[in-house]
C-alpha positions as CSV (number, residue, x, y, z in Angstrom):
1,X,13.7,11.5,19.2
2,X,16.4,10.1,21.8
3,X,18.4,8.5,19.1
4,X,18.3,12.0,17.7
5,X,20.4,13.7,20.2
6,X,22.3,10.2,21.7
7,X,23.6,9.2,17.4
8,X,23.3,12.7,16.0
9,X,21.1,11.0,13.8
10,X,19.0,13.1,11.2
11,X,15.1,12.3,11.5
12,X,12.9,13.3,8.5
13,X,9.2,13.2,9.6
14,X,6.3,12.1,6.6
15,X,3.1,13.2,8.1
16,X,0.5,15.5,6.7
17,X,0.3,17.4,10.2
18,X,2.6,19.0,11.9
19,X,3.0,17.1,15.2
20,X,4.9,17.7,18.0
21,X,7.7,15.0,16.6
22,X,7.6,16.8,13.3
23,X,8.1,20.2,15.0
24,X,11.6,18.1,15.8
25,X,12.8,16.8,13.2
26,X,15.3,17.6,10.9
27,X,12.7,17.6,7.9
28,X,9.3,17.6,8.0
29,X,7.5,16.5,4.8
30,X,3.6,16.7,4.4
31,X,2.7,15.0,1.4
32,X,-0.6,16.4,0.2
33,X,-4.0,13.8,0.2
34,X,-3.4,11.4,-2.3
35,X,0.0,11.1,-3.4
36,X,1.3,8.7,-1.0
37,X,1.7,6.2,-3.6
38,X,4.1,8.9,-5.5
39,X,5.9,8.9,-2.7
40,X,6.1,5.5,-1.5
41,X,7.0,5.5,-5.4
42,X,9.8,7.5,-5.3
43,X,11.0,6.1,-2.1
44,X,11.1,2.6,-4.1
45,X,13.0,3.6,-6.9
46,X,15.4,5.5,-4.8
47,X,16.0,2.1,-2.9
48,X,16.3,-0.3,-6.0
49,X,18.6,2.2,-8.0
50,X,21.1,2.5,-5.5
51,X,21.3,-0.7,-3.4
52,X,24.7,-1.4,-2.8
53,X,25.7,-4.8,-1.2
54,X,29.1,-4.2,-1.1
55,X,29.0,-1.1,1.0
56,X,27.1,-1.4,4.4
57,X,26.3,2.5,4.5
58,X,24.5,1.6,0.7
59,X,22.7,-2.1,1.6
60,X,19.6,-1.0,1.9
61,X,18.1,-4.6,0.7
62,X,18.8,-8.0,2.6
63,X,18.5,-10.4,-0.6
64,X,19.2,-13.4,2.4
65,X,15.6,-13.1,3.6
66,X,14.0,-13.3,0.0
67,X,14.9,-17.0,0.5
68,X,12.8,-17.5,3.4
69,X,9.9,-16.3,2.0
70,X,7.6,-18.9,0.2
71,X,8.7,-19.2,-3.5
72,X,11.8,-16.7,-2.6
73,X,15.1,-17.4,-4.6
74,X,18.2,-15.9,-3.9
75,X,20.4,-16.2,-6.8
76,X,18.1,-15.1,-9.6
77,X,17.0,-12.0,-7.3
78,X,13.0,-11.0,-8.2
């Protein structure tokens, strides 16, 4: 929570409880039992639709690192 007050950063808490870092934040989203895959879900496809590699506020995916994973080609992405 210090990057909070030192960045002005927003924090958005995911936890099904409210805990005292949730209290805190900026949002506080408690996902019921079970739908943590719709989330994670949704978290995906929010990620894959608007990666952006020219725009460093909007690169939220480093393809670089895809070719040091086994297999991992960077050119032909996925």
């Amino acid at each position: 929570m210090g990057a909070q007050v030192e960045n002005g950063c927003k924090v958005i808490v995911i936890d099904p409880s409210l805990s005292n870092t949730a209290a805190r934040a900026d949002m506080w989203l408690a996902p019921r039992a079970g739908t943590d895959g719709d989330l994670f879900g949704a978290m995906l496809r929010y990620i894959l639709e608007n990666d952006n590699p020219n725009d460093p506020k909007k690169k939220y995916i480093a393809w670089e690192m895809k070719s040091m994973s086994p297999g991992g080609r960077v050119h032909g992405r996925l």
